[in-house]
N, C-alpha and C positions, 0 to 999 in steps of 0.2 A: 633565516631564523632557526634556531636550534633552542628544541626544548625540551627538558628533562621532566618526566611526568612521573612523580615516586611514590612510593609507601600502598600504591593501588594494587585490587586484584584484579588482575588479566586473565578474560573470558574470550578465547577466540576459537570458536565453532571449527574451523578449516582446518586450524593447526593442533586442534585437541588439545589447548592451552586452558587452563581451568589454576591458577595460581597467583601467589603472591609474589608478585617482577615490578621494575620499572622498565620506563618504554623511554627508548630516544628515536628524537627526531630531529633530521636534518635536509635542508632542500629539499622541504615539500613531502620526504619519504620517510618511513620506519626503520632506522638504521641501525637500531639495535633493540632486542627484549631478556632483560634480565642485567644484562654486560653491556657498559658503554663503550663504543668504538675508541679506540686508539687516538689520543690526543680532542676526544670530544669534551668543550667546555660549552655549557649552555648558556642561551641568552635569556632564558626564563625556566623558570622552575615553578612547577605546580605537585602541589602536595594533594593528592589523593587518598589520603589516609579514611580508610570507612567508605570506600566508593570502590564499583566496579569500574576497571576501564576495559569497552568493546569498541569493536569497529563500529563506525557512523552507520546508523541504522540505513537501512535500503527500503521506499515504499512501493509498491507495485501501482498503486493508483490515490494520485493527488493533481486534484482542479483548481490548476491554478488562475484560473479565471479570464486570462488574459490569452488574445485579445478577445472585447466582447463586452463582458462581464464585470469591468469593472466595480459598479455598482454593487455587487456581491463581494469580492475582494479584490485586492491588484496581486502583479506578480512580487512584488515586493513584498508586503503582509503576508504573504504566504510565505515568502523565502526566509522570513525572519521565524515566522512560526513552523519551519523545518529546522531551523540551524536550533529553536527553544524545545524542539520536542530531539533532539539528538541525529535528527536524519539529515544525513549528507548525499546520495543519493535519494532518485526520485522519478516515478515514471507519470506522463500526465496524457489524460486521454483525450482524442480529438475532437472533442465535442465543444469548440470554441465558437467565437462569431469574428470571422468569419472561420469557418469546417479547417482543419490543416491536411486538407487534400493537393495541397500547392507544393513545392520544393521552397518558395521564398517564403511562404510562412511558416515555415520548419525552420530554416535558416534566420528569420528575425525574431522567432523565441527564443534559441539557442542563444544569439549574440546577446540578448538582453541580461537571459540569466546570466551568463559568465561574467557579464557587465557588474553586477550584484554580488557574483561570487561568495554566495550562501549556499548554495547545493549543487548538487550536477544533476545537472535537469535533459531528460531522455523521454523527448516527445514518441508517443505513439501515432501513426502515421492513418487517415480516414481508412477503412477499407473499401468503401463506396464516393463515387463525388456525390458529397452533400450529404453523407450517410443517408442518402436515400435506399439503399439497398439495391441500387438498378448495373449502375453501372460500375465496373470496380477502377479505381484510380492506378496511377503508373508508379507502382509499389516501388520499381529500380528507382527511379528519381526520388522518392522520397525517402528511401534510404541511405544514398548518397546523400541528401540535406540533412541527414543525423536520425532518419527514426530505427528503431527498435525493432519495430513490431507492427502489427496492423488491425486496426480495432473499429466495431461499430458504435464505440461505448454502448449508451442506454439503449441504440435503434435497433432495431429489427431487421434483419436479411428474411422476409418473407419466401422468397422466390429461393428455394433450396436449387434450381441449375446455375443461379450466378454465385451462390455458396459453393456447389460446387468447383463451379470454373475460378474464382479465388483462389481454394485452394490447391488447386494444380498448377497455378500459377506460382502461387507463395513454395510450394512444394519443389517448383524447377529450381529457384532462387536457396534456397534454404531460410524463408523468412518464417515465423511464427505469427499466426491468425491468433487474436485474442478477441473473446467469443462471450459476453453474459449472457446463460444459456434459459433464456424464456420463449415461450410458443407467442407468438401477436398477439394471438386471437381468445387466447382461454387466457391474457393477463389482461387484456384491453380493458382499459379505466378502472383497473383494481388498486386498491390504496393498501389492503393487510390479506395478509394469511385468511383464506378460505376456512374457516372453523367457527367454533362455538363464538369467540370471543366477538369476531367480526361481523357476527350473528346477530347479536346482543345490543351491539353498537350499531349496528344500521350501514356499517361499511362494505363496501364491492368487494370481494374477497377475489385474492388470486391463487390460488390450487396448486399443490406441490406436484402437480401431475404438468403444467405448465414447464417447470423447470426440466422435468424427468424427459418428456417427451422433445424438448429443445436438445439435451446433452444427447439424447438417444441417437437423435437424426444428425449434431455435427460428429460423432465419433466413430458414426457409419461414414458418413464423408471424410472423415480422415482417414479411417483405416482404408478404402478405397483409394484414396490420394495418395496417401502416405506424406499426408502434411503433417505440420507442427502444430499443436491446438494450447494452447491456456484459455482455459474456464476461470471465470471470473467471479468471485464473488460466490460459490456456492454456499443455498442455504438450505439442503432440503436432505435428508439423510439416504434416501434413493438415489438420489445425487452422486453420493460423496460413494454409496455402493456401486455403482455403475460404472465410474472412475478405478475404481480399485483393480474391480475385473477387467478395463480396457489395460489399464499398465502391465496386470499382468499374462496378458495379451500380446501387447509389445505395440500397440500402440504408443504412437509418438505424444502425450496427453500431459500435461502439466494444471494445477490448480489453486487455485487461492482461496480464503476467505475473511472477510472484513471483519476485525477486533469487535465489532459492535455484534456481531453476529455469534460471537461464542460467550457472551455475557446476556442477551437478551431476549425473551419470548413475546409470542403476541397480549403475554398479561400485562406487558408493562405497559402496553399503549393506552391502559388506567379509562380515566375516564378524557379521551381523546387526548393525547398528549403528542402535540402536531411532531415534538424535537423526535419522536419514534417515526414518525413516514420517510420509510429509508428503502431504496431499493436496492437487492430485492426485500420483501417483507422480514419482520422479524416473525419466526415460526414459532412451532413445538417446542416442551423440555427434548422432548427425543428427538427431533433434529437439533436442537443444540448441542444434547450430547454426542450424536452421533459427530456432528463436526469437529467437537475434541477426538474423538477418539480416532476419524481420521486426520486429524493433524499432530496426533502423538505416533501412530503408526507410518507415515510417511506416505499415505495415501495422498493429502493434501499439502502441495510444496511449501506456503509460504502464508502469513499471517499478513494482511494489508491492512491503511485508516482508512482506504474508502472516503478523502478527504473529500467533503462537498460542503464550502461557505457557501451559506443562503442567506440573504440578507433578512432582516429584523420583519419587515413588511408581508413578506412572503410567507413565514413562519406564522404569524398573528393571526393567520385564516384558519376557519374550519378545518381538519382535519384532512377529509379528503380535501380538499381545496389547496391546503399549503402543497409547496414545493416541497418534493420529498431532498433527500440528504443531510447529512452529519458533518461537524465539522472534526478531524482528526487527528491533523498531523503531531500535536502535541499531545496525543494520547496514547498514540499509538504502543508506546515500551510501559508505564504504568497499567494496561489494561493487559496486555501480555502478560509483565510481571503476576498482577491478578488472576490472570487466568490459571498459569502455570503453579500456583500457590494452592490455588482451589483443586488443581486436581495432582498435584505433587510431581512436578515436572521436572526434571535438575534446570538449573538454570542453563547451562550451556546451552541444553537443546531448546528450550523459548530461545534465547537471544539467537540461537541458527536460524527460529524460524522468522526474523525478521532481520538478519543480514546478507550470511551467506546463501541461505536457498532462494530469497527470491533475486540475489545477484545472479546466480546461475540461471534461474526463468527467465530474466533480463539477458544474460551473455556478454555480462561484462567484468570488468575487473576489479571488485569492489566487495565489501563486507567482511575482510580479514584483516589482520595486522601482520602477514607476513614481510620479512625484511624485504628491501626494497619496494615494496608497494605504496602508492599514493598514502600520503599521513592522513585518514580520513577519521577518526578516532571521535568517541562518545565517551564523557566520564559522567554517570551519576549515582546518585546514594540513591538504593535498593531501599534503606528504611526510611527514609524521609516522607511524611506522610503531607498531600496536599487538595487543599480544596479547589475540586474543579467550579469555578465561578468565569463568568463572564468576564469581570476584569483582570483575570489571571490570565486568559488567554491571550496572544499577540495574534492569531487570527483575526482576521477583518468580519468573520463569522462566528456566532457564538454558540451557535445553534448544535444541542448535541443533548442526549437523553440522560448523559452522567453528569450534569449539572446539580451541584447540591453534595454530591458526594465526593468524600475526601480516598484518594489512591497512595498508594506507595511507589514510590518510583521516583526523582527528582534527578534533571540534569543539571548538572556543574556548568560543564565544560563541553563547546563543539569545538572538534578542529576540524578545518576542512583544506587539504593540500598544506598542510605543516602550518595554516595560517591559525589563531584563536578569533573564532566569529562570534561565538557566544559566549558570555559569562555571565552564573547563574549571580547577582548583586549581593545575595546571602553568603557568597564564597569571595576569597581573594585568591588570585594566584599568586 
């Protein structure tokens, strides 16, 4: 398939491309930007005229449900609702039923998604069997079955010597530890931010000293180890200062934070508004700000959706009661775009922070449109403005606090390996 994608502005972070080009594509790769190769006639032609095209966005953390969880969504519903929110790449955490502390269940996720061939899907691999925190799993093997990285998601490594001994392990290999940095014990049954609000509301509050004291004590184990660490999800602005200082340090440390997290404080959780119980908590205006301001500074690598579908049931409980999570993958570039608008960001550098930087957190080869590279491409209109409603979404989950409200951002068009997987029905190509 060869296909000419014209009249677009080309936004590519990697190659400092910020212009108006057309992009060819052939055999699956980006064969030309700007100047069509020698004797290229294309099989389709899409007009991008008023739309930016980037590389297929890249998420750091997206629950694809399966296996397990069906019930919540499948892997399907989620793979559609990446190729509708523009992400072609995608990393998903181990926190499945059954744990992916095995090599053959790394190896029959993989088969499946590729079966699907909606996104490239890069399991993170248990760091404990049964993320119980006890024992650590055999990281070689399950990186040979395709993982990435090695992760507790939500659990807790209480016992800081098998944290330790983890990371000297991951340290011999070169694998990266990905880490959400909370204490057990000072978040234990908290549902929001320790403050006035959660004061007021009758809620358990969990303490930004939680976060502080978790990053304190893995960035001492790393710089002892001299492991690889991604923080996950930070939301606490002591946080994002204490990162600063390890990197420049020379600490091995990389970090994320979830789209939900730079838009939302503990006011919004209104009068109990369950679609807010996300972890970690949504905080302060000043940890909020501070999180832009370390992800304009490059403190903070990479902007994530923190995709968690909860189904309808779960969500309908009390507050503390529901299951915490958001659903994101189709928000993800809209909320960016927002972000980046609110506090006047060029666009190139949002769209790096959700292609190319967390492709590099990941280590793979992904979130550019350089020639020869995989045709992994995103085209959407910047001004197209839409209302996030429940039946908008293709997630199997609807569950998300920006319900009601209308964003800018709309995707056209995914390609994913020169193939068209998505097409927005309001566009023709």
């Amino acid at each position: 398939m060869k296909i000419h994608i014209k009249n677009g502005h080309v936004i590519d972070p990697k190659n400092k491309t910020d212009s108006l080009q057309d992009v060819f594509i052939a055999a699956g790769k980006i064969v030309g930007i700007g100047k069509a190769p020698n004797e290229f006639a294309a099989n389709q032609t899409i007009d991008a005229d008023g739309s930016i095209i980037c590389p297929g966005l890249v998420d750091l953390s997206a629950r694809l449900r399966e296996p397990g969880f069906e019930y919540k969504a499948t892997l399907i519903s989620e793979m559609q609702a990446a190729a509708a929110g523009g992400v072609t790449s995608l990393a998903c955490p181990p926190d499945t039923d059954p744990v992916l502390d095995e090599p053959g269940l790394v190896e029959m996720l993989k088969h499946r998604a590729k079966q699907l061939n909606l996104a490239h899907v890069y399991p993170l691999g248990a760091l404990t069997r049964q993320l119980k925190g006890m024992q650590i799993t055999e990281m070689c093997e399950l990186a040979e079955a395709g993982c990435v990285g090695f992760s507790q998601a939500d659990s807790a490594i209480t016992d800081t010597q098998v944290l330790w001994r983890a990371m000297q392990y991951a340290a011999t290999f070169g694998f990266t530890i990905w880490l959400r940095p909370e204490d057990h014990y000072l978040a234990q049954n908290g549902v929001a931010h320790d403050g006035e609000i959660a004061a007021r509301l009758g809620l358990k509050g969990i303490p930004s000293a939680a976060e502080a004291l978790a990053v304190a004590s893995i960035l001492r184990i790393a710089q002892e180890t001299s492991a690889k660490v991604h923080l996950c999800r930070l939301s606490t602005a002591e946080a994002v200062e204490m990162v600063r200082m390890a990197k420049k340090h020379g600490i091995k440390v990389s970090c994320d934070v979830s789209a939900n997290h730079l838009h939302l404080t503990e006011h919004d959780i209104g009068f109990f508004n369950a679609n807010c119980n996300i972890k970690p908590p949504v905080r302060t205006q000043r940890d909020c700000a501070a999180l832009s301001q370390g992800l304009n500074d490059g403190t903070i690598n990479a902007i994530c959706s923190d995709h968690t579908p909860v189904d309808d049931d779960a969500k309908l409980l009390p507050f503390a009661e529901a299951e915490p999570g958001a659903t994101g993958l189709e928000l993800l570039l809209p909320l960016t775009l927002k972000w980046a608008a609110l506090h006047k960001i060029p666009l190139i550098n949002a769209i790096n922070c959700i292609t190319q930087a967390p492709a590099q957190v990941l280590g793979i080869d992904a979130g550019d449109l350089s020639i020869n590279s995989n045709a992994d491409v995103c085209i959407f209109d910047p001004n197209q403005y839409w209302k996030i409603e429940a039946k908008a979404l293709k997630s199997q989950g609807k569950n998300t606090p920006f319900l009601g409200l209308e964003l800018a951002g709309k995707v056209r068009y995914t390609i994913l390996n020169g193939q068209l997987i998505y097409q927005n029905q309001s566009y023709s190509a």
